[in-house]
N, C-alpha and C positions, 0 to 999 in steps of 0.2 A: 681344272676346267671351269672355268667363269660362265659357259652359254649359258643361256636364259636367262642371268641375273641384270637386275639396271642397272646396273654398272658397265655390264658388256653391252647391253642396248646402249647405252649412253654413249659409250666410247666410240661403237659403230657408229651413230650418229655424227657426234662430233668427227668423225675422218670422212664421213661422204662431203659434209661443209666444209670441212680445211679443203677437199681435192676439188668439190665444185666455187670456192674461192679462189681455189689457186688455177681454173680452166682446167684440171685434169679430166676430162668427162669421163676416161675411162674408169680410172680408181675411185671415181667418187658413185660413178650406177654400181661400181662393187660395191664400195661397202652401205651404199643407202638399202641393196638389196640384199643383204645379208641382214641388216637392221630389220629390214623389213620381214624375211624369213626367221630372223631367232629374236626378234623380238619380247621382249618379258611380259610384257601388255599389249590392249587394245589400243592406248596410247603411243606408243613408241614405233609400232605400227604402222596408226595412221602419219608421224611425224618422218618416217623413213619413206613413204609413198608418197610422201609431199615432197620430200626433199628432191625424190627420184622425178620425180612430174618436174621437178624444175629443171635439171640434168637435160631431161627429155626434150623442154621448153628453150631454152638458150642453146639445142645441138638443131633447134629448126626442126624436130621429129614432132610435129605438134597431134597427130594422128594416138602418138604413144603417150604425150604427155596428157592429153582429151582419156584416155584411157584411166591411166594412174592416176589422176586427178579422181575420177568417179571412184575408182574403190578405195581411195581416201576416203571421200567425204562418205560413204556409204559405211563406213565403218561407225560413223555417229560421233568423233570426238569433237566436242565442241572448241578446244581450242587450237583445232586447226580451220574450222568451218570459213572464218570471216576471208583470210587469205587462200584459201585452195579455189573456196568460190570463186574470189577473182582473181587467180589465176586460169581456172577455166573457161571464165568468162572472157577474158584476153586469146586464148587457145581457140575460141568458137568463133573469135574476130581474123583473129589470125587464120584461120583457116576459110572465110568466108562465111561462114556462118550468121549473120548478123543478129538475124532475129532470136535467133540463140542467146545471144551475146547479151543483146539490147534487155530480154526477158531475165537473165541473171541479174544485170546488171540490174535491174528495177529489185528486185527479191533482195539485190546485197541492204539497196539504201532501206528497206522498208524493213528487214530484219537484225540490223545494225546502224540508228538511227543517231546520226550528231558521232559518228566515228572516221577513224582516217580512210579505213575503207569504205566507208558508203561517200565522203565526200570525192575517193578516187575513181568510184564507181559512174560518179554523175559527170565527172569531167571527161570518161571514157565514154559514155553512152552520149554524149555530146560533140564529141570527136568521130562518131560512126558515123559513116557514107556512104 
């Protein structure tokens, strides 16, 4: 029995992203939440609650993926911060939210400055309406 080990986190991982590459959305909210509950770390975690937020995000559930999204980022790992951000921030647009959106969207450019996310940021917050 491998659970708990990164190797099992990993592998979890790695099959949520094969089934959400391949449109499976059901096999892939399995095993992203499986990563997510036997995860080895704080890392692997936050990276399986990301994954799942995206699952969430491309099935149109934007209510679930606003959710997942927050206790990602709540979890502190910095190298999901820069994209969970703005995938949240697209999820607060998407839902109507704007000024939601618009206020992320300012915190990405200003806490990730001269990156591919804060330039995506500016081009989102300039497309809001």
């Amino acid at each position: 029995d491998y659970r708990g080990t990164s190797a099992a986190s990993e592998s979890l991982l790695l099959l949520g992203d094969l089934y959400l590459a391949r449109q499976n959305t059901a096999k892939a909210t399995e095993y992203f939440k499986k990563a997510a509950d036997q995860g080895s770390s704080k890392t692997f975690k936050a990276m399986a609650l990301h994954g799942l937020a995206y699952v969430y995000e491309n099935s149109k559930q934007t209510d679930l993926a606003i959710t997942t999204l927050q206790q990602a980022l709540s979890i502190g790992e910095p190298a999901i911060k820069p994209d969970a951000s703005l995938a949240l921030a697209r999820n607060y647009e998407s839902k109507g939210e704007k000024a939601k959106a618009s206020a992320l969207y300012d915190q990405i450019v200003k806490e990730f400055p001269n990156s591919g996310v804060s330039k995506m940021a500016e081009t989102q917050k300039a497309q809001l309406k």
